[in-house]
C-alpha positions as CSV (number, residue, x, y, z in Angstrom):
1,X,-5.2,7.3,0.3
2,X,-6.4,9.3,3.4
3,X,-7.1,12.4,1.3
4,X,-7.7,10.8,-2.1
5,X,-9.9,8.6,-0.4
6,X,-11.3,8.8,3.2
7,X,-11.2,12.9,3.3
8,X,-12.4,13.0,-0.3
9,X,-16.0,11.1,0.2
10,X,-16.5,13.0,3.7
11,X,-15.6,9.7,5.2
12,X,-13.8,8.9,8.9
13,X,-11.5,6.3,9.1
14,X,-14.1,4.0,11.1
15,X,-16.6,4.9,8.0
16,X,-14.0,4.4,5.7
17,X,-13.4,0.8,7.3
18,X,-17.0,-0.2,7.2
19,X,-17.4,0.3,3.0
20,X,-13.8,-1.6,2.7
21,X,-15.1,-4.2,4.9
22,X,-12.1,-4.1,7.4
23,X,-11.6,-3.0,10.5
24,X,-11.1,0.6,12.3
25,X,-7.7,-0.2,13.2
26,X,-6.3,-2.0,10.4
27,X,-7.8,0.6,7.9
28,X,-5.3,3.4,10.2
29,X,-2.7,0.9,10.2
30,X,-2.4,0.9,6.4
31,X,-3.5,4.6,6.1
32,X,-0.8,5.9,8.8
33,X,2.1,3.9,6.7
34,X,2.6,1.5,8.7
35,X,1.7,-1.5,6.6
36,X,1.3,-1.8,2.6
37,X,-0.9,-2.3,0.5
38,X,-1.7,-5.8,0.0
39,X,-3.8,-7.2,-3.3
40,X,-6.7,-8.0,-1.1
41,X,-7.0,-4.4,0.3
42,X,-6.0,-2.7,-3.3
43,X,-9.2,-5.1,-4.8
44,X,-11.3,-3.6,-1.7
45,X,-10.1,0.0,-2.8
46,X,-11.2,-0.7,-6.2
47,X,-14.4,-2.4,-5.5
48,X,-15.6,0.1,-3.1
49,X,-14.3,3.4,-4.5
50,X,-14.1,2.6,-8.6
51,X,-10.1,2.7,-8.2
52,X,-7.8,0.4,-10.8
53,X,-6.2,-2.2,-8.5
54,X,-3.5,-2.6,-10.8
55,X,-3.1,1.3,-10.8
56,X,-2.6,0.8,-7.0
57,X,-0.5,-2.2,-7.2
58,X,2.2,-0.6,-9.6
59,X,2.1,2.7,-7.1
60,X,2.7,0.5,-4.3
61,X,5.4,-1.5,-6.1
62,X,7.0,1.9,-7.3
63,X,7.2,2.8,-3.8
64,X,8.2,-0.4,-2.3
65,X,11.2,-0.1,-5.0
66,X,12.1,3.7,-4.6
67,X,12.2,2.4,-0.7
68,X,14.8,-0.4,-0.6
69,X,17.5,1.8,-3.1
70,X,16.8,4.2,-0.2
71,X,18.3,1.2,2.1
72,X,20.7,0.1,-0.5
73,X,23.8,1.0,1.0
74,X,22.8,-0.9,4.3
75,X,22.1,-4.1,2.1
76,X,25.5,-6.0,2.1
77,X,25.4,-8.9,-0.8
78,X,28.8,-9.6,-2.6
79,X,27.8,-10.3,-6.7
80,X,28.0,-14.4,-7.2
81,X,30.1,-15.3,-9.7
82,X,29.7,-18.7,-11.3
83,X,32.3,-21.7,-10.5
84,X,34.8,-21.6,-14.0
């Protein structure tokens, strides 16, 4: 989002913060990867920049997916099997 986005419209991140309606450091909090994107800040996107929320949901989903069978090894569940 930081290039399609903030660097795209000239914008700095406190700029960028102001037309979302958020603040400085939650704007670089999501924009540095270190939260996601939530609905209410995908509808902000939208609203202020003319994105498709649902675009930006299913690219966050996709990632959020593509990230845990990174971490699917590490994730110890044994399958249930029903009671005969």
């Amino acid at each position: 989002m930081r290039s399609a986005i903030v660097e795209a419209y000239g914008l700095s991140v406190t700029d960028a913060g102001k037309v979302l309606g958020v603040s400085r450091p939650t704007l670089s909090t999501f924009l540095n990867g270190r939260s996601n994107l939530s609905g209410d800040m995908a509808l902000r996107f939208a609203k202020a920049f003319g994105l498709e929320m649902e675009t930006l949901m299913r690219m966050q989903n996709s990632y959020d997916i593509a990230q845990a069978k990174r971490r699917e090894k590490l994730i110890k569940v044994a399958r249930n099997r029903p009671a005969a």
